[in-house]
Every structure is written in C-alpha cells, then in structure tokens.
C-alpha positions in Angstrom: 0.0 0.0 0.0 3.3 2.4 0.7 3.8 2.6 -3.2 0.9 4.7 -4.4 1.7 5.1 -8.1 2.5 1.2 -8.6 5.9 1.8 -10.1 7.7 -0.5 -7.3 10.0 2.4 -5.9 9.0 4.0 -3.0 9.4 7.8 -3.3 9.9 9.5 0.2 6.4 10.7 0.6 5.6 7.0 0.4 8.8 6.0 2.9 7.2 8.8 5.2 3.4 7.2 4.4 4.4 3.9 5.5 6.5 5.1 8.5 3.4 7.0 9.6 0.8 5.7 8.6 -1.9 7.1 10.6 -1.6 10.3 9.2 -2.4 8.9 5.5 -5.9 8.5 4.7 -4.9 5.6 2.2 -3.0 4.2 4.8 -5.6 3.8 7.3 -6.7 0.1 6.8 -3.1 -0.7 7.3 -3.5 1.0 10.8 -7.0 -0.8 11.5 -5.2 -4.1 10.5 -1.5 -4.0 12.5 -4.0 -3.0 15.4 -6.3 -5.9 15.4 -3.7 -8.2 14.8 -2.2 -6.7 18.1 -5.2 -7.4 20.1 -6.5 -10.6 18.7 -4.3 -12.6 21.3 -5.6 -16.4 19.9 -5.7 -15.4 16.3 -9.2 -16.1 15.6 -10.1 -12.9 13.3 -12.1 -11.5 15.9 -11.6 -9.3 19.5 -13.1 -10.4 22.3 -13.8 -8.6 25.5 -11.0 -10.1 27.5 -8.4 -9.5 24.1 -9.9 -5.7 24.2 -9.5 -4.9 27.7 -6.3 -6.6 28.0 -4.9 -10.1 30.0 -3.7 -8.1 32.5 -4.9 -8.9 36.2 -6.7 -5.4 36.4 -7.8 -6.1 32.7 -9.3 -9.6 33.6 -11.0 -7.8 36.8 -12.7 -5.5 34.8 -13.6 -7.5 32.1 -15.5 -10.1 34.8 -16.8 -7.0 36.2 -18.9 -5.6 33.2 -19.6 -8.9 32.2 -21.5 -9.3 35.6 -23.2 -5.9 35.4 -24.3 -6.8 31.7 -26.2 -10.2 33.4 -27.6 -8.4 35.9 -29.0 -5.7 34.1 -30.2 -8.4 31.7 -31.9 -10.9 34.8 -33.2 -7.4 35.9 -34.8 -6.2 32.6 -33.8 -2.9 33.5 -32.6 -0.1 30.9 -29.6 1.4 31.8 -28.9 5.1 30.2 -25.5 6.8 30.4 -25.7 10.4 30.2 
C-alpha cells in the first residue's frame, strides 16, 4: 500500500506514508489491520472482551466485572442510560 503510483520504488512521501501511517488516509486500513492483529491474542479474526480490555490482572478484573453488570441488568430487565 506504501507505493501509491504502482511503479515498485518507493518515493519518500511513500517511505514517510508507511512510517506513519496514521496520518495517511490511504494508509488507514493498514493501521485498522496492524492493530487488530495486536489485540487478537488467539488469532481467531475477531476481538473479544477479554483481548480488548487486556490479559492483565486489572484487565481480567474489569472484564468479569462488566460482564457481571451486563447479566444483571439483563436478569433485571432494566434499561440502563448513560448520560
């Protein structure tokens, strides 16, 4: 994706798109993709709550925490609005 015109050299505003490439709109899915890859721990295409918030001890925590808050708000049928 760093070689925009297709001509298989990279010109430095290409070198400088694929060093950073979150400031290049055509480089964005590239960012979106690297970063998924990061988070999806098991590899299975797809981030789950635990690979979002993290393996960490606190992340685990917090990750069995909302997961309990979701059930009870879903046992309690209640509506829950954040402001």
């Amino acid at each position: 994706m760093a070689d925009v015109d297709k001509d298989n050299k990279v010109t430095k505003e290409e070198y400088t798109a694929f060093l950073h490439p979150e400031e290049y709109d055509h480089m964005k899915d590239v960012v979106v993709d690297e970063t998924l890859e990061d988070i999806d721990k098991d590899g299975d295409g797809v981030v789950s709550i635990e690979e979002y918030l993290g393996m960490s001890y606190i992340g685990k925590l917090c990750c069995y925490m909302y997961i309990a808050f979701i059930k009870i708000i879903m046992v309690l049928n209640v509506k829950y609005a954040v402001d």
